[in-house]
OpenMM code with the backbone's topology and positions (N, CA, C; nanometers):
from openmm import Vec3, app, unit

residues = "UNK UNK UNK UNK UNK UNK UNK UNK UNK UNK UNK UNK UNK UNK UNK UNK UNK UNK UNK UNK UNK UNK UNK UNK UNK UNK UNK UNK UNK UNK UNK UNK UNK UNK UNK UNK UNK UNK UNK UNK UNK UNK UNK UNK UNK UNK UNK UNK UNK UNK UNK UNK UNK UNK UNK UNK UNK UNK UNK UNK UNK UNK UNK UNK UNK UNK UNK UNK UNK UNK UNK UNK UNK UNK UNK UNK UNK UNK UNK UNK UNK UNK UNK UNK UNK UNK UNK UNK UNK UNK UNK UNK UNK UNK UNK UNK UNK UNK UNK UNK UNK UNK UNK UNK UNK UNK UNK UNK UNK UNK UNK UNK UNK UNK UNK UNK UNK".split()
positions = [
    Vec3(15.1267, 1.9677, -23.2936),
    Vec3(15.1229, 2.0420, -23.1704),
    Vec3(15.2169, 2.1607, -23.1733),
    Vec3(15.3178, 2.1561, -23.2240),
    Vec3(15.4595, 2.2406, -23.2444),
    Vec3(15.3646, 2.3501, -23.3360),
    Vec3(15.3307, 2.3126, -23.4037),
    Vec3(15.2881, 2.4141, -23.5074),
    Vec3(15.1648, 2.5472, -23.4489),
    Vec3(15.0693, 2.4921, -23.3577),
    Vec3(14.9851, 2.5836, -23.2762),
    Vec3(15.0695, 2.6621, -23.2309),
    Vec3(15.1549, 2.5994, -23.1542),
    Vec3(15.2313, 2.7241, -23.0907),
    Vec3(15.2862, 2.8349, -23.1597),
    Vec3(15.3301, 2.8218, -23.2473),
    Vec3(15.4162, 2.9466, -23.3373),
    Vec3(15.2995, 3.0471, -23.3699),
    Vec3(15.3161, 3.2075, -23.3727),
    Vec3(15.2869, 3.3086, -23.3790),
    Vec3(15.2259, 3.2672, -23.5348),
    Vec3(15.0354, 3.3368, -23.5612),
    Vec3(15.0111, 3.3582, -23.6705),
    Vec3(15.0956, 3.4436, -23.7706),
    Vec3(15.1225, 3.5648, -23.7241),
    Vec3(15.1701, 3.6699, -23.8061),
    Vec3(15.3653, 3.6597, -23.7549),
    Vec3(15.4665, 3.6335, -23.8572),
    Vec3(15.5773, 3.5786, -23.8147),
    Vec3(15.6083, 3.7190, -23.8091),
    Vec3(15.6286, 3.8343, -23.8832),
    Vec3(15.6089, 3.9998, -23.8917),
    Vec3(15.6215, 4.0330, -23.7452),
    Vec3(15.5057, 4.0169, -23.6723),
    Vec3(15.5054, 4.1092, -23.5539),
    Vec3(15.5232, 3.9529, -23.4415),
    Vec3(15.6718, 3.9681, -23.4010),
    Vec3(15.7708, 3.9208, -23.3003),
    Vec3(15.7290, 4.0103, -23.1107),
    Vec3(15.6627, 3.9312, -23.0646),
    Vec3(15.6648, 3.9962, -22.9428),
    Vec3(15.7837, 4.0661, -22.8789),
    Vec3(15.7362, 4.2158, -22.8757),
    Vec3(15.8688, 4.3054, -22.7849),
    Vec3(15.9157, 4.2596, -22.6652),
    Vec3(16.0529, 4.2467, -22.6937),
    Vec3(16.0956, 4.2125, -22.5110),
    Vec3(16.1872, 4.3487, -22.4655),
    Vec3(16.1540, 4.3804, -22.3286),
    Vec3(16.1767, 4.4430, -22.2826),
    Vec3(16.3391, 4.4289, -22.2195),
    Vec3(16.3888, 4.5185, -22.1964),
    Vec3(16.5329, 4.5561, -22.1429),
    Vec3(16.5233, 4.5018, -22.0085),
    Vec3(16.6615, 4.4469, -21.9839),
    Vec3(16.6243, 4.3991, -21.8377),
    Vec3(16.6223, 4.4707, -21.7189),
    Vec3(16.5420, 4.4739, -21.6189),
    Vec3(16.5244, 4.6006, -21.5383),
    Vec3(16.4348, 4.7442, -21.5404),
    Vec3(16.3963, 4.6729, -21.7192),
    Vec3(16.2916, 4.8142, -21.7320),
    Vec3(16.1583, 4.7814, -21.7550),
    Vec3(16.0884, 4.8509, -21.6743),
    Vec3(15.9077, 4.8306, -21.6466),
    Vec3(15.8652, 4.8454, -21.7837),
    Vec3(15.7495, 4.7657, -21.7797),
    Vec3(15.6163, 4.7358, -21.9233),
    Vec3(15.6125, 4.8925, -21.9160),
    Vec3(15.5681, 4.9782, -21.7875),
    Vec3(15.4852, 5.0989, -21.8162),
    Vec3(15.5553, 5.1605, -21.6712),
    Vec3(15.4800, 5.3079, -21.6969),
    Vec3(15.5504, 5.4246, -21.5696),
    Vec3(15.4450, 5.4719, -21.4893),
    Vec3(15.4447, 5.3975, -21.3522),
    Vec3(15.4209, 5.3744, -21.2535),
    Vec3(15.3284, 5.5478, -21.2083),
    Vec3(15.3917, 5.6584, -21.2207),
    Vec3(15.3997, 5.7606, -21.2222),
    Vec3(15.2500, 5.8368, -21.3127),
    Vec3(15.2160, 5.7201, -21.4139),
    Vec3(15.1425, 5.7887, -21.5036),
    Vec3(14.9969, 5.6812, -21.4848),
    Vec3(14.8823, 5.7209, -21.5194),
    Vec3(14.7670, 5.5751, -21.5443),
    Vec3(14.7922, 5.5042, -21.6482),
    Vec3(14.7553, 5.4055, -21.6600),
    Vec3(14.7797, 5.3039, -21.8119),
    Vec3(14.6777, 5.3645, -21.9183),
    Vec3(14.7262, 5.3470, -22.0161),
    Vec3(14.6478, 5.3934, -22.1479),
    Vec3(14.6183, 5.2215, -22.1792),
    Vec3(14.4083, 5.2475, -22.1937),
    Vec3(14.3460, 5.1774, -22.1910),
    Vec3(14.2149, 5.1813, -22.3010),
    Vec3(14.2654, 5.0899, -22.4108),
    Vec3(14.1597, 5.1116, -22.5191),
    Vec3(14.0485, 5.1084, -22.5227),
    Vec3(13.9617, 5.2028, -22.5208),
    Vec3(13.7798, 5.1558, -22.4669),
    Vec3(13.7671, 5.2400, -22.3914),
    Vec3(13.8401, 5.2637, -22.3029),
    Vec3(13.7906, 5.2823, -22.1468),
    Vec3(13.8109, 5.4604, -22.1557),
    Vec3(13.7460, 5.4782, -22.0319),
    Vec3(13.7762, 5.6496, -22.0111),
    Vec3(13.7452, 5.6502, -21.8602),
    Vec3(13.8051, 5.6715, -21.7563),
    Vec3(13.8138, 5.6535, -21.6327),
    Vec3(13.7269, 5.7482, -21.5800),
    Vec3(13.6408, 5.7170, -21.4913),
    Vec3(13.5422, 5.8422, -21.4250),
    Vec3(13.5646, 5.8874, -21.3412),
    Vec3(13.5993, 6.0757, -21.3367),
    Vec3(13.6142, 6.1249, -21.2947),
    Vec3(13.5341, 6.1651, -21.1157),
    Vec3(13.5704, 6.2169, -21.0179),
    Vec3(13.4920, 6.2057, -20.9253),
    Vec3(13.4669, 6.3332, -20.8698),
    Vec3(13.3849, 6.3837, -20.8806),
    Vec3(13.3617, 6.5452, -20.8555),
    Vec3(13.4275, 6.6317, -20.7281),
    Vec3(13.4341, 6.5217, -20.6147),
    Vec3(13.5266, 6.5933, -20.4894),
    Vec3(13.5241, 6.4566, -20.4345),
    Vec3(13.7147, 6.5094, -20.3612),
    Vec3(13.7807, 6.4143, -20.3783),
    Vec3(13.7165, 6.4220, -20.1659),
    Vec3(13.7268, 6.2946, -20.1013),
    Vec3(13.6115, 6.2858, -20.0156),
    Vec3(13.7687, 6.2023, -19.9148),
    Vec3(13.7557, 6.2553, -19.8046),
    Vec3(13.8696, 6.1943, -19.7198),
    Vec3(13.8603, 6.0909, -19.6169),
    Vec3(13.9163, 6.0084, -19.6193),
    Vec3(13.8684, 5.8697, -19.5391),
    Vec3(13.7987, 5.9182, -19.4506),
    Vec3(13.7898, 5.9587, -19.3696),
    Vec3(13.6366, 6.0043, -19.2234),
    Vec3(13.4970, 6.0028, -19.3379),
    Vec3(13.4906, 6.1099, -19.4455),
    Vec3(13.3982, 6.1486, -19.5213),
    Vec3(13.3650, 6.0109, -19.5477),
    Vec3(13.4476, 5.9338, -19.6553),
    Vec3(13.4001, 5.8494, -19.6853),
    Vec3(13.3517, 5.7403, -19.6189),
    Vec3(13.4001, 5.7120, -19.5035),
    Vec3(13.3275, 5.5920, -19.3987),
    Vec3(13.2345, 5.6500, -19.3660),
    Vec3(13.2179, 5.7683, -19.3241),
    Vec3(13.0524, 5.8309, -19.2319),
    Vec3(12.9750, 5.7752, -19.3791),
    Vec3(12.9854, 5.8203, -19.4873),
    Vec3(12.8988, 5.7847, -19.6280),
    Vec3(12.8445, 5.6658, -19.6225),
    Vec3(12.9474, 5.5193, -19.6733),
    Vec3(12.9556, 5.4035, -19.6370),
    Vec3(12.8706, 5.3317, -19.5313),
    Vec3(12.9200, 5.3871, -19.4281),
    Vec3(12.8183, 5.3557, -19.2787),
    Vec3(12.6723, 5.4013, -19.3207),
    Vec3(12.6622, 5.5237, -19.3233),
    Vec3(12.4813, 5.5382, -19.3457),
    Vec3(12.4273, 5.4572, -19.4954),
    Vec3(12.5274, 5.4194, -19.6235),
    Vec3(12.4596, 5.3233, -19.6886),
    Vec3(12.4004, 5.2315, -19.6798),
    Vec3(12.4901, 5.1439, -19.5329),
    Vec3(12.5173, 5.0272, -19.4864),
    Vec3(12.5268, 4.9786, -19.3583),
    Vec3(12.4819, 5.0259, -19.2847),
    Vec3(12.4803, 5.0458, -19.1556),
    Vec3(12.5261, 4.9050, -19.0798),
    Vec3(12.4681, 4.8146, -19.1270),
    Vec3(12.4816, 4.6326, -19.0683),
    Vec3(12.6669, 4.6128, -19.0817),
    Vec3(12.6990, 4.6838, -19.2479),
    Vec3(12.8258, 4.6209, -19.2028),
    Vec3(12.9272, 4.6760, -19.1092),
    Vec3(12.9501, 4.8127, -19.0318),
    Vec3(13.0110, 4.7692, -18.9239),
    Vec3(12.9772, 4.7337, -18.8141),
    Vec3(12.8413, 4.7261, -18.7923),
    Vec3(12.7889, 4.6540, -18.6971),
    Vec3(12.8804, 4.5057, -18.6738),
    Vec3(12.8252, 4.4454, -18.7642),
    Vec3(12.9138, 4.2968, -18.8063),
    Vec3(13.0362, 4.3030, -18.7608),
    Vec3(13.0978, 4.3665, -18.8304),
    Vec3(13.2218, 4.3917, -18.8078),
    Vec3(13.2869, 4.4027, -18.6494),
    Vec3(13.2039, 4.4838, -18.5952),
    Vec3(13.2451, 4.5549, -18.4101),
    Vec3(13.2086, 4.3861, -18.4014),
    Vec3(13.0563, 4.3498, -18.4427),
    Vec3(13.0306, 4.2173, -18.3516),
    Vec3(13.1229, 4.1253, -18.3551),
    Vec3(13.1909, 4.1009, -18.4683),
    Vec3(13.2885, 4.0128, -18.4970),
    Vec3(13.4093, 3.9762, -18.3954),
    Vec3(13.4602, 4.1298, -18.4178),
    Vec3(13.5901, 4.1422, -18.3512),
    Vec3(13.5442, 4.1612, -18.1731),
    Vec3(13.4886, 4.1588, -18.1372),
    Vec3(13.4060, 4.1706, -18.0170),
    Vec3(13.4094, 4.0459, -17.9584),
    Vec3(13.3213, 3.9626, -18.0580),
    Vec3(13.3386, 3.7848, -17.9888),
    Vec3(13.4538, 3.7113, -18.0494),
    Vec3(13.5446, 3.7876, -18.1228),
    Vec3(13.7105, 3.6800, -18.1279),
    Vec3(13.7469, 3.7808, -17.9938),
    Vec3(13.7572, 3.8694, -17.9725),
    Vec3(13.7934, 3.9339, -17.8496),
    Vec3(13.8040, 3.8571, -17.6908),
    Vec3(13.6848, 3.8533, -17.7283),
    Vec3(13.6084, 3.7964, -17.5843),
    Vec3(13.6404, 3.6461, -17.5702),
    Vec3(13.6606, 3.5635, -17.7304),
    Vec3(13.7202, 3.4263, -17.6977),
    Vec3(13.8003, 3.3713, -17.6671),
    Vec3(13.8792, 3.4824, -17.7198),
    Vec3(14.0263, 3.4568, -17.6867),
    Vec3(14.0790, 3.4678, -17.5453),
    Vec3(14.0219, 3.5948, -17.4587),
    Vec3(14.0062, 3.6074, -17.3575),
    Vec3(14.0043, 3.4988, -17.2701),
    Vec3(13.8669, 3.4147, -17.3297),
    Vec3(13.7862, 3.3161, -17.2210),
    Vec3(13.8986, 3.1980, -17.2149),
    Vec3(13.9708, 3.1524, -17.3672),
    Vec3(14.0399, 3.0937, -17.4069),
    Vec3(14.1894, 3.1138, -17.2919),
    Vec3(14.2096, 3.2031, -17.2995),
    Vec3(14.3380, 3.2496, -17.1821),
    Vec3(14.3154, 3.1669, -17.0428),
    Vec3(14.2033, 3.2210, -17.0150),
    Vec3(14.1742, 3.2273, -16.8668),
    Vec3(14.1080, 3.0553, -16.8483),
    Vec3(14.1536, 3.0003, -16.9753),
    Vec3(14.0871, 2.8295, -16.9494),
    Vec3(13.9572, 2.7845, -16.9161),
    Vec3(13.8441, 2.9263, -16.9884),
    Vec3(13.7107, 2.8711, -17.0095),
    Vec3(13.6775, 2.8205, -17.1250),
    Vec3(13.7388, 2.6794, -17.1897),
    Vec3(13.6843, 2.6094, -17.2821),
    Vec3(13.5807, 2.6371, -17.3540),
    Vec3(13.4426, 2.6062, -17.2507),
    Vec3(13.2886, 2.5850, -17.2790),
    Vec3(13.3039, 2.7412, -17.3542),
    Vec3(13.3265, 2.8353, -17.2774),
    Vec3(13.2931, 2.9710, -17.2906),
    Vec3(13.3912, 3.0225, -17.4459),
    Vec3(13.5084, 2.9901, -17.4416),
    Vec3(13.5689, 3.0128, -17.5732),
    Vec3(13.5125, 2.9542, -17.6860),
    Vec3(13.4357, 2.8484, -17.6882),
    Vec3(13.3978, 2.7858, -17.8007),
    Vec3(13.2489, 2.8232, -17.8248),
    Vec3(13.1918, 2.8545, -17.7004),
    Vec3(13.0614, 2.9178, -17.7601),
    Vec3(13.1101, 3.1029, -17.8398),
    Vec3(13.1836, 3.1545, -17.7805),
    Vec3(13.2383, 3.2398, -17.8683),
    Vec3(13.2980, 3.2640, -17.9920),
    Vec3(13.3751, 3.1501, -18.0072),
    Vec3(13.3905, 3.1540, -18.1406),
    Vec3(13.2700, 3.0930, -18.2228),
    Vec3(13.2325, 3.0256, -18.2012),
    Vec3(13.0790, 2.9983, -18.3218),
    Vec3(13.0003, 3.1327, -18.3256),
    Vec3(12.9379, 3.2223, -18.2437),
    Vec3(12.9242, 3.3952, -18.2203),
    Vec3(12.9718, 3.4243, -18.3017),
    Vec3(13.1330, 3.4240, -18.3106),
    Vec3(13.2349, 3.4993, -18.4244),
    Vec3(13.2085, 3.4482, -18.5729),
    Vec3(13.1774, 3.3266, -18.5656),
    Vec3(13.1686, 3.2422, -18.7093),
    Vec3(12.9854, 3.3720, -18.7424),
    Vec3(12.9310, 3.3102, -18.6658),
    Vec3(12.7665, 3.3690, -18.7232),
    Vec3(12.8280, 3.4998, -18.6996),
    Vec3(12.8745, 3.5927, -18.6480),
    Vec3(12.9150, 3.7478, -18.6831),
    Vec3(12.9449, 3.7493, -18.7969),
    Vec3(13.0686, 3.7225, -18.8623),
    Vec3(13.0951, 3.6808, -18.9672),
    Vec3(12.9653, 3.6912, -19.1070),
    Vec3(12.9061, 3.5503, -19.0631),
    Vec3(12.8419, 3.5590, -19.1657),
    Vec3(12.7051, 3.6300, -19.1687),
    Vec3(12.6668, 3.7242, -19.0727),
    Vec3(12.5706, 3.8361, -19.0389),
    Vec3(12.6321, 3.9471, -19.1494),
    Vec3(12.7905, 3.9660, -19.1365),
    Vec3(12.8794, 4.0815, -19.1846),
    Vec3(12.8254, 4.0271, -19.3412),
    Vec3(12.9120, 3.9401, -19.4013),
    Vec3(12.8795, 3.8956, -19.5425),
    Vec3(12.7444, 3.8793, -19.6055),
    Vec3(12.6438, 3.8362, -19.5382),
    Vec3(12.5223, 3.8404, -19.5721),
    Vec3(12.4787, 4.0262, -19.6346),
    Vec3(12.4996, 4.1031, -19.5167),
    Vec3(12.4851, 4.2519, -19.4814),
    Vec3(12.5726, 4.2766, -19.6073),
    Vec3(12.7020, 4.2985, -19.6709),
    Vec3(12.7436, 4.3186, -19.7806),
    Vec3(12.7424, 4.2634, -19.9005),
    Vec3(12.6651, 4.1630, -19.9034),
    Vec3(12.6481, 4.0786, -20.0284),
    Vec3(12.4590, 4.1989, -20.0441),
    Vec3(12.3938, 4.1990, -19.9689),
    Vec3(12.2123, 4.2895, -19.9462),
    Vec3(12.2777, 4.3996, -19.9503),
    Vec3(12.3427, 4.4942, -19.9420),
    Vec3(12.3985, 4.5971, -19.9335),
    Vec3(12.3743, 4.6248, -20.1010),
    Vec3(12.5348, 4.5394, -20.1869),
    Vec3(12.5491, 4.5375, -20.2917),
    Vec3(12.4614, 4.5604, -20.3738),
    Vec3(12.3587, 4.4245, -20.3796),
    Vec3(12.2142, 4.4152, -20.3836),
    Vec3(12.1442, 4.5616, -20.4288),
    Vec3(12.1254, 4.6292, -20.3061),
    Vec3(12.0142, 4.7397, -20.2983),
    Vec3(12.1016, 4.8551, -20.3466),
    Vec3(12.2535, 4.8761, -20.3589),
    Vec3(12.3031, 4.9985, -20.4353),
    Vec3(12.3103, 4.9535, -20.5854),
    Vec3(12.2876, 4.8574, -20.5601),
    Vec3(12.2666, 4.7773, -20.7722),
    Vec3(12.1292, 4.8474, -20.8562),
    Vec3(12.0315, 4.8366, -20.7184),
    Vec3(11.9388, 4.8961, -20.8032),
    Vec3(11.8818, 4.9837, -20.7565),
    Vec3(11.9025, 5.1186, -20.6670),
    Vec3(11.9226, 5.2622, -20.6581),
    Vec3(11.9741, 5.3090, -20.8376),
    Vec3(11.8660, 5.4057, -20.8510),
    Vec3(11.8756, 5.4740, -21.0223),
    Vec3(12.0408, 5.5431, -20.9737),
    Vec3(12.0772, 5.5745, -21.0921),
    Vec3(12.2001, 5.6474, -21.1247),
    Vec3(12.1710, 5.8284, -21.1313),
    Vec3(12.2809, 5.8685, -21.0337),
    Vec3(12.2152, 6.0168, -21.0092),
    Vec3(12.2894, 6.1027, -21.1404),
] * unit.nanometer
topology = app.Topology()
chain = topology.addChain("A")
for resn in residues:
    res = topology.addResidue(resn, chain)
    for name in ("N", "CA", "C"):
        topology.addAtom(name, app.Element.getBySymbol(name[0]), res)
């Protein structure tokens, strides 16, 4: 068992690093063998990119509003000591939920197989 463990090549001793000093610089991307990172033609600013997103996908913030809408409203009912009414809300929230995940799992789906522009 002792013996698996020990390094094939006794030559190359894993580098240890100085204490306090990073694998790599934070500052820079990692150099990555294989790979070549894809570039993105214009750089698109959170508004841009959600209006995009949304018309891909329209269900998921639907889901989403619905979601937070009926934990909203349960919690509410929940305050004000409507039991019946909080608990039919949260099951709402549970099926919102999984309306949302369904909608991004079919989403995924249909941008999987949209051709490559």
């Amino acid at each position: 068992m002792a013996a698996a463990a020990a390094p094939a090549v006794p030559d190359q001793a894993p580098k240890m690093q100085a204490p306090g000093q990073m694998p790599f610089d934070p500052s820079h991307a990692p150099v990555i063998e294989g790979f070549t990172p894809v570039t993105l033609a214009k750089n698109e600013s959170f508004k841009e990119k959600f209006l995009r997103k949304t018309k891909e996908n329209p269900f998921v913030p639907i889901g989403c509003a619905a979601t937070a809408g009926a934990l909203l409203y349960g919690l509410r009912a929940f305050h004000q000591g409507k039991t019946r009414q909080s608990q039919l809300m949260m099951r709402g929230r549970i099926f919102a939920q999984g309306f949302t995940v369904v909608a991004i799992i079919v989403g995924i789906f249909a941008t999987s197989l949209k051709p490559k522009q």
